[in-house]
C-alpha distance (Angstrom), angle and dihedral (degrees) to the residues before:
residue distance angle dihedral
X1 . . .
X2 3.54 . .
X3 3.91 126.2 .
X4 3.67 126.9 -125.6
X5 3.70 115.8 -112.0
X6 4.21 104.6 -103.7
X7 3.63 131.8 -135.3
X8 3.50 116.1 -115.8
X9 3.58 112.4 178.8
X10 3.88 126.5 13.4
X11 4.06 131.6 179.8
X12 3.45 149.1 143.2
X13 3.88 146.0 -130.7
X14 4.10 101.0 -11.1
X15 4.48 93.2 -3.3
X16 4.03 84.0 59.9
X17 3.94 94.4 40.2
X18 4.24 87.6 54.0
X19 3.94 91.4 43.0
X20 3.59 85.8 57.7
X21 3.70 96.5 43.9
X22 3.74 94.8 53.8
X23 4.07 93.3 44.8
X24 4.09 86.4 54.8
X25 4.15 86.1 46.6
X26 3.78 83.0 53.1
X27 3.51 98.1 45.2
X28 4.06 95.7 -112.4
X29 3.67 113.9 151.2
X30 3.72 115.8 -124.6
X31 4.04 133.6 -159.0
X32 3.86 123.3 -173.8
X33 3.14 113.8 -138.0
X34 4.10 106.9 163.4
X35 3.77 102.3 -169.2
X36 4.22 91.6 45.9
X37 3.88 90.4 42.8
X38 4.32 86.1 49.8
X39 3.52 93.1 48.1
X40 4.04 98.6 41.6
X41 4.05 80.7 49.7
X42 3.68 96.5 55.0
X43 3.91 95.1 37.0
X44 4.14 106.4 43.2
X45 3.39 140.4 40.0
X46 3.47 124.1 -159.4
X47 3.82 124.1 -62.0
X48 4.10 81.0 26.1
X49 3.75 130.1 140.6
X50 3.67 115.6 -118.9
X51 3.56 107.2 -103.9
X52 4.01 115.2 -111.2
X53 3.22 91.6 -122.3
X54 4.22 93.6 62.3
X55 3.93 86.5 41.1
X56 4.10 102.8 107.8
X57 3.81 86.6 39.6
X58 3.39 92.0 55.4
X59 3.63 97.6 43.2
X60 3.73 98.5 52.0
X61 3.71 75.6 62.0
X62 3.62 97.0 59.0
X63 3.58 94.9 45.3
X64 3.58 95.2 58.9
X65 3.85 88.7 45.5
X66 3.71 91.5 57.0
X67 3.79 94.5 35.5
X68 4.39 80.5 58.8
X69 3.85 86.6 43.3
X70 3.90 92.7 54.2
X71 4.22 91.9 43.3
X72 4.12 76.7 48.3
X73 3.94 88.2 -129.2
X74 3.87 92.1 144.3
């Protein structure tokens, strides 16, 4: 079976603005998406699953991500 991609960091306001600093540092590509971040937030903690109901939202995410990966944008 396959396994759900996890969460592995979560924060808002000035937490969320430092998670995203240190992914561009790293070179991690990132993509706002307000209502999908909101709804992660309330429904995960981290280490979590995503839940199947956030799974095509969260995979037209990863597609772009690896589309940018192939095009070596990141």
């Amino acid at each position: 079976t396959m396994v759900a991609p996890a969460v592995v960091a979560k924060g808002q306001n000035l937490v969320a603005e430092k998670i995203k600093q240190i992914a561009r540092e790293a070179g991690i590509p990132t993509v706002e998406n307000k209502p999908l971040a909101q709804a992660l937030y309330k429904a995960v903690e981290i280490g979590d699953g995503i839940p199947e109901e956030l799974y095509k939202a969260v995979a037209e995410i990863l597609a772009y991500v690896f589309r940018l990966k192939e095009r070596g944008a990141t």
